[in-house]
N, C-alpha and C positions, 0 to 999 in steps of 0.2 A: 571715383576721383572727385566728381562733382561735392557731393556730400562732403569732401573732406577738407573744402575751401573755405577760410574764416567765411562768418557771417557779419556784417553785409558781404557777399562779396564784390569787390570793385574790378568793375567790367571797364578797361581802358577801351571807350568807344572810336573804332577806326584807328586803334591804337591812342597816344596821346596827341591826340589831333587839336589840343590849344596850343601845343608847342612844336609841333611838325607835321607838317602836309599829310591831310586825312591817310590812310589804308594802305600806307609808305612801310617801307622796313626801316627805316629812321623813325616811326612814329610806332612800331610797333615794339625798337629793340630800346627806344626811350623808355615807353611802359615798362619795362621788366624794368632799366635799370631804377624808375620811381617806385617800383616796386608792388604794380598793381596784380591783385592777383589773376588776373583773367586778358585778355585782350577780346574785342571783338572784332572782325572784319566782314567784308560785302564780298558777294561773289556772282558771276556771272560769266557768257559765254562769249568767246569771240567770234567773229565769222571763220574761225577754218577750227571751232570746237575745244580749244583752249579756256584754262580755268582761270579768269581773270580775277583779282581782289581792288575791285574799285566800285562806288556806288551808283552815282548817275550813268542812267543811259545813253545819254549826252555827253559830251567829251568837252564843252564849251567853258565850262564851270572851272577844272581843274587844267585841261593842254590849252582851251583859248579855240579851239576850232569845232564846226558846226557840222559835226560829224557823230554818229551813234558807234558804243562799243559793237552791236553782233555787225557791222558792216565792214569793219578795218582786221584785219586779220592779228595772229601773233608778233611778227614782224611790223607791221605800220603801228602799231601800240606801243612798243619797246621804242621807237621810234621817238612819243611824245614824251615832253617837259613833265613829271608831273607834280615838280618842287617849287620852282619859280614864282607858281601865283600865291604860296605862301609868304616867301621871302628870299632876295636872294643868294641866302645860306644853302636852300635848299636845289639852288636850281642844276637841273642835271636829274635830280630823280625821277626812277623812272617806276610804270605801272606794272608792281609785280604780277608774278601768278601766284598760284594756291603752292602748285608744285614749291616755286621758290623760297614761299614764307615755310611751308613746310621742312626745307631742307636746311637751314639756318636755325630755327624756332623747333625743332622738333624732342618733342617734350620738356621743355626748359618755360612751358606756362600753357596753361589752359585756354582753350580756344571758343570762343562761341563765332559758329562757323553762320552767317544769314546767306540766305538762298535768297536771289534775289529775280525771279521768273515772271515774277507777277503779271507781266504783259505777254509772256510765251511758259503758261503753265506747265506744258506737254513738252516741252525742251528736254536735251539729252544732260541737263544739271545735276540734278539730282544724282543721278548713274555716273556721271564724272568725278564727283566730289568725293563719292562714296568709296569709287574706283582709290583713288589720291590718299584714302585716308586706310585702305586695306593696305596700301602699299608700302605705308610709313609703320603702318601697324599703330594708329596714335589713337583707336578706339577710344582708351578711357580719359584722353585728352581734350575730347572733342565734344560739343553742346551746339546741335543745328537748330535755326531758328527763321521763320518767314512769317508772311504775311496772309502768304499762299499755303493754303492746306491741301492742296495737291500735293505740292514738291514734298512736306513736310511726310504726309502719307507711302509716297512714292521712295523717299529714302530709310525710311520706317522697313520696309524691306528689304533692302540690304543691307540696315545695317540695326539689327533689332533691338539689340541692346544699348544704341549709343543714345544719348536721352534727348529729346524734342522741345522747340518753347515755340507755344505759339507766339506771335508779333498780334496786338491788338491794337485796327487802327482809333484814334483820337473822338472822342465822341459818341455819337452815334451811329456811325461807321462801323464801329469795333464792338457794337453794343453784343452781334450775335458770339463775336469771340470771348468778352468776361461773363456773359454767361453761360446755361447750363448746354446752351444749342455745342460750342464749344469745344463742349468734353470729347464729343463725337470722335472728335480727334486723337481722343487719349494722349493727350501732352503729356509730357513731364514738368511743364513749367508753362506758365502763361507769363507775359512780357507786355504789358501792359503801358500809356502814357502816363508819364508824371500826373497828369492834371486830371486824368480818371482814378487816381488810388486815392483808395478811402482805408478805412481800419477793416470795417465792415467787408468789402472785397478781401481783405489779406485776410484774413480770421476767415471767410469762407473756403478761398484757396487751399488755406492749410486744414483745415478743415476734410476737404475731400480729397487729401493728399497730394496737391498741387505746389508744386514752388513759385515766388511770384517775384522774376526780375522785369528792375523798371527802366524805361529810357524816358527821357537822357536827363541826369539829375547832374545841375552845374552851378548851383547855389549853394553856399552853407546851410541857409536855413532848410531846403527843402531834404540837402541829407538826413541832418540832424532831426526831421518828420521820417521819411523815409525808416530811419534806423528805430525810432519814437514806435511806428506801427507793424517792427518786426520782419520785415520785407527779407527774402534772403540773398537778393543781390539786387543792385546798381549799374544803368550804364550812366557812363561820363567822360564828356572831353578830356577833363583835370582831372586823370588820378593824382595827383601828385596834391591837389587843395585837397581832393576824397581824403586821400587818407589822414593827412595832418588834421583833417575836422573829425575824426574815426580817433586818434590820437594812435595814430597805426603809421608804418612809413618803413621804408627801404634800411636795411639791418646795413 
């Protein structure tokens, strides 16, 4: 499935999170109608083991209070605002699960699914996520992706064939993940920062049979580079500017 998505393709990041509340089912069922072909989302665990789709581990950013996702359980989560601090059109929305996006979204657009453990590598995520997506049966829907090569490793066996990207962080940070240290991993895709892609990087990737999607591209000109050095997918707030600079758009 992957393979079979225009090239670039455009990854609606946190769904169309320029025009509704990040990793929202309003921001995700946006994307599809703009016509993006991927959406991505965050994921992590609650305190009673629920699969949650929100990014920060902090809850201050998006409900206002100074509280972490694994301590509030299913119920105290469903609980928070998670519309309001965008605007308020949105207020009332609330912090999906996986389950949820799942059962609305289910196979109607391709998913890059990020694990987001990085501070509790050894968590039961991995095995939840994996669980969730046996369940739906949405194997060839699904593109998992972290920063953590743990989790990325750890879902890699249960779920062998559904394809991997690693997250490279910014700099030299991310130095040991674009190169050869990297491989280790046996990605399917390295996901690199905007401001690390060179030509040279993407010509190696592909090169040693590597896909190479980039976050988070939200300038025309950096698309129109982007697309310039062959890249096979994009994430971005604006699918909706993506695609109109792609000369691509919602049928």
């Amino acid at each position: 499935m992957l393979s079979n998505l225009p090239r670039p393709i455009v990854f609606a990041h946190r769904g169309s999170s320029a025009h509704a509340p990040e990793n929202t089912l309003s921001a995700f069922n946006l994307a599809i109608e703009q016509g993006a072909d991927a959406i991505e989302l965050d994921t992590m665990l609650s305190a009673d083991g629920q699969v949650m789709v929100i990014h920060d581990e902090k809850l201050d950013r998006i409900a206002g209070i100074q509280k972490e996702v694994k301590n509030l359980d299913l119920a105290e989560l469903k609980k928070l605002d998670a519309g309001k601090y965008f605007n308020s059109t949105y207020e009332g929305e609330r912090i999906p699960t996986l389950s949820e996006v799942f059962e609305i979204f289910n196979k109607k657009i391709f998913i890059n699914i990020e694990l987001k453990n990085l501070s509790s590598p050894f968590d039961d995520l991995p095995h939840r996520v994996a669980d969730l997506v046996k369940q739906f049966k949405i194997e060839e829907y699904i593109i998992f992706s972290s920063f953590n090569p743990i989790a990325l490793i750890r879902i890699k066996r249960h779920l062998p064939h559904v394809p991997i990207g690693l997250l490279a962080d910014t700099g030299w940070l991310g130095y040991w993940a674009r190169s050869r240290i990297g491989s280790i991993i046996n990605y399917d895709a390295l996901h690199p920062w905007l401001g690390d892609v060179t030509s040279k990087l993407v010509n190696n990737a592909h090169q040693n049979g590597k896909r190479v999607h980039v976050y988070t591209v939200n300038n025309p000109e950096d698309i129109r580079r982007m697309k310039a050095f062959n890249v096979d997918g994009f994430f971005t707030d604006d699918p909706l500017m993506a695609l109109q600079i792609l000369n691509r758009g919602a049928s």
